[in-house]
Every structure is written in structure tokens, then in C-alpha cells.
C-alpha positions as a Markdown table, in Angstrom:
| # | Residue | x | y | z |
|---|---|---|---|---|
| 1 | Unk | 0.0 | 0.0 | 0.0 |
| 2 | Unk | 1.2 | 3.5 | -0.6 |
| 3 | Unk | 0.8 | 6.3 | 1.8 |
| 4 | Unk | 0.9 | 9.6 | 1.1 |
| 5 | Unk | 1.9 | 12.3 | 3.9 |
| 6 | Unk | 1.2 | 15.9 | 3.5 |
| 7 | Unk | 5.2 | 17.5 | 4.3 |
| 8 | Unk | 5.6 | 20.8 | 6.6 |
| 9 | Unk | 8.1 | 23.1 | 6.4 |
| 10 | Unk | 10.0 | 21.9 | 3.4 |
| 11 | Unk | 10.2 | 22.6 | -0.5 |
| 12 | Unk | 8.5 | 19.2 | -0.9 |
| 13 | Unk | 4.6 | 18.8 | -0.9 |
| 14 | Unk | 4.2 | 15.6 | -0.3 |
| 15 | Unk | 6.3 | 12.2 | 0.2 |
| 16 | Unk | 4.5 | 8.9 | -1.0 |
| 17 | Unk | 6.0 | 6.0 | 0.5 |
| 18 | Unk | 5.5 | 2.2 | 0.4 |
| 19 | Unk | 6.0 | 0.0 | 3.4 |
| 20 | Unk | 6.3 | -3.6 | 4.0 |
| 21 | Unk | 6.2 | -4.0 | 7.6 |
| 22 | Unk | 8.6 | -1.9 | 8.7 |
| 23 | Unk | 10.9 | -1.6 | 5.7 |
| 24 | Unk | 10.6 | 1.2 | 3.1 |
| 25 | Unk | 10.0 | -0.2 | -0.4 |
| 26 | Unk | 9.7 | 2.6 | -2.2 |
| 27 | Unk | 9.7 | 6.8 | -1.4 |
| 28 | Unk | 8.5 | 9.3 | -4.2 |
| 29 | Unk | 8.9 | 13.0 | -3.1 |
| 30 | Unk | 7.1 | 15.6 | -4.8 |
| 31 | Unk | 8.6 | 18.9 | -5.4 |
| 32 | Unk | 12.1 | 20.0 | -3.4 |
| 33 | Unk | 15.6 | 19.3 | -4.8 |
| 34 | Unk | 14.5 | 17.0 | -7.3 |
| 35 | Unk | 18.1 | 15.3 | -7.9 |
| 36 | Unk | 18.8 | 15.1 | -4.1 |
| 37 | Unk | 15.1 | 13.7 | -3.1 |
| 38 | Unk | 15.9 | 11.1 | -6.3 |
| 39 | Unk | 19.0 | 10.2 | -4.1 |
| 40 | Unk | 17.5 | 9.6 | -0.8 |
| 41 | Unk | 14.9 | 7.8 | -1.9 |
| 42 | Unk | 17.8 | 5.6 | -3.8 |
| 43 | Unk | 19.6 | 5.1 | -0.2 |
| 44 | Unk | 16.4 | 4.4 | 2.0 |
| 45 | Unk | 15.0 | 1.6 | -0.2 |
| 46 | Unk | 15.2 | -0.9 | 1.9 |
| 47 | Unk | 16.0 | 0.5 | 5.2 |
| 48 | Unk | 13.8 | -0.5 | 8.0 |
| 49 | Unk | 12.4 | 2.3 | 10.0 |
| 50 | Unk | 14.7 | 2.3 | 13.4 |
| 51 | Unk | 17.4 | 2.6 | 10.6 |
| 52 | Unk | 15.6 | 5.4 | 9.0 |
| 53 | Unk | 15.0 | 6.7 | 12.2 |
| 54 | Unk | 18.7 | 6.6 | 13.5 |
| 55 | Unk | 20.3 | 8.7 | 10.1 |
| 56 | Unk | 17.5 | 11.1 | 9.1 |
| 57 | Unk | 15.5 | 12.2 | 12.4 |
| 58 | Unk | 16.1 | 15.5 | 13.2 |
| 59 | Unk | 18.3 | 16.9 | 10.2 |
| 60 | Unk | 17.6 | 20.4 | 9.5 |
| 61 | Unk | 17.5 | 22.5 | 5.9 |
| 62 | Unk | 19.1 | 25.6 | 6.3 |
| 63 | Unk | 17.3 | 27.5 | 9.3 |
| 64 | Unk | 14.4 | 25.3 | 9.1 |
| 65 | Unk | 13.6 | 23.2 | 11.7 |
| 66 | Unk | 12.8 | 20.3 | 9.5 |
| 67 | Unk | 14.3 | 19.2 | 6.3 |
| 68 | Unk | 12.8 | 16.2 | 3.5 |
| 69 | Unk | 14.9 | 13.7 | 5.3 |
| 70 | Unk | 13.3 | 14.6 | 8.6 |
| 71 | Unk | 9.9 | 14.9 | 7.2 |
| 72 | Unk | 10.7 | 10.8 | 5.9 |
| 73 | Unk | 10.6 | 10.3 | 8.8 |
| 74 | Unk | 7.4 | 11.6 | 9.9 |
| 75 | Unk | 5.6 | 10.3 | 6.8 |
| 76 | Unk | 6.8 | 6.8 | 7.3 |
| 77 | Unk | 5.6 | 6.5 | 11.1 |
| 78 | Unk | 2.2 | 8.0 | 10.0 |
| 79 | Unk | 2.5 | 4.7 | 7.0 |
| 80 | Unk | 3.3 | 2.2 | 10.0 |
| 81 | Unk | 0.6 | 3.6 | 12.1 |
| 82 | Unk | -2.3 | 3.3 | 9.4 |
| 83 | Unk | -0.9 | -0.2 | 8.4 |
| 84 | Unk | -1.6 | -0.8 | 12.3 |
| 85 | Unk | -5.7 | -0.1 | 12.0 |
């Protein structure tokens, strides 16, 4: 199933991400630095979420307080947690 989570307080609108269990299949951001967000969602395929967790929780964009790796984050606990009900 693929979730889609609304982003805040980044260049990206919205993250789509596909979960099996608790391992990322597949991430499509839309908007931001396209080349970059192409990158990360290379890198994370495959990454279970404590792992995602561990490198990407909490990075920061510029003088943001939040970033698209930090928003990954967000959007794939909010995935888990629908997969849960």
C-alpha cells in the first residue's frame, strides 16, 4: 500500500512512501531538490524504519527546523501507524 503524507516546512509537498512492515520499499517526493530527493529515496529503499530513524531524524534545511529527510521520517511513522488499523 502506498501512503501519502502531506510534508511541513519543506520545498516538498508531499512524500509517497510504500511500506512492508517496517521496511521502506519505495519513497517518491514531490517537489524539493528533485536530484537530491531522487538520491535519498535511492539510499532508503530498503532501510527498515529504526534505521531510517537513526540517520534522518532531526536533520535540519538551512534555518528550518525540519528538512525532507526529517519529514521521511514523519511520513513513514504515519504509514506504519495506518498499516496498524
Amino acid at each position: 500500500m502506498v501512503y501519502r503524507y502531506k510534508t511541513s516546512g519543506t520545498c516538498s509537498a508531499f512524500i509517497d512512501v510504500e511500506m512492508e512492515g517496517n521496511v521502506v520499499k519505495n519513497v517518491v517526493f514531490h517537489g524539493g531538490c528533485h536530484g537530491n530527493l531522487q538520491g535519498i529515496s535511492a539510499l532508503t529503499r530498503g532501510m527498515t524504519y529504526e534505521q531510517l530513524k537513526e540517520k534522518l531524524s532531526g536533520i535540519r534545511c538551512g534555518h528550518k527546523i525540519t528538512s525532507c529527510p526529517d519529514q521521511l521520517v514523519k511520513a513513514v511513522e504515519a504509514a506504519m501507524a495506518q498499516a496498524e488499523q
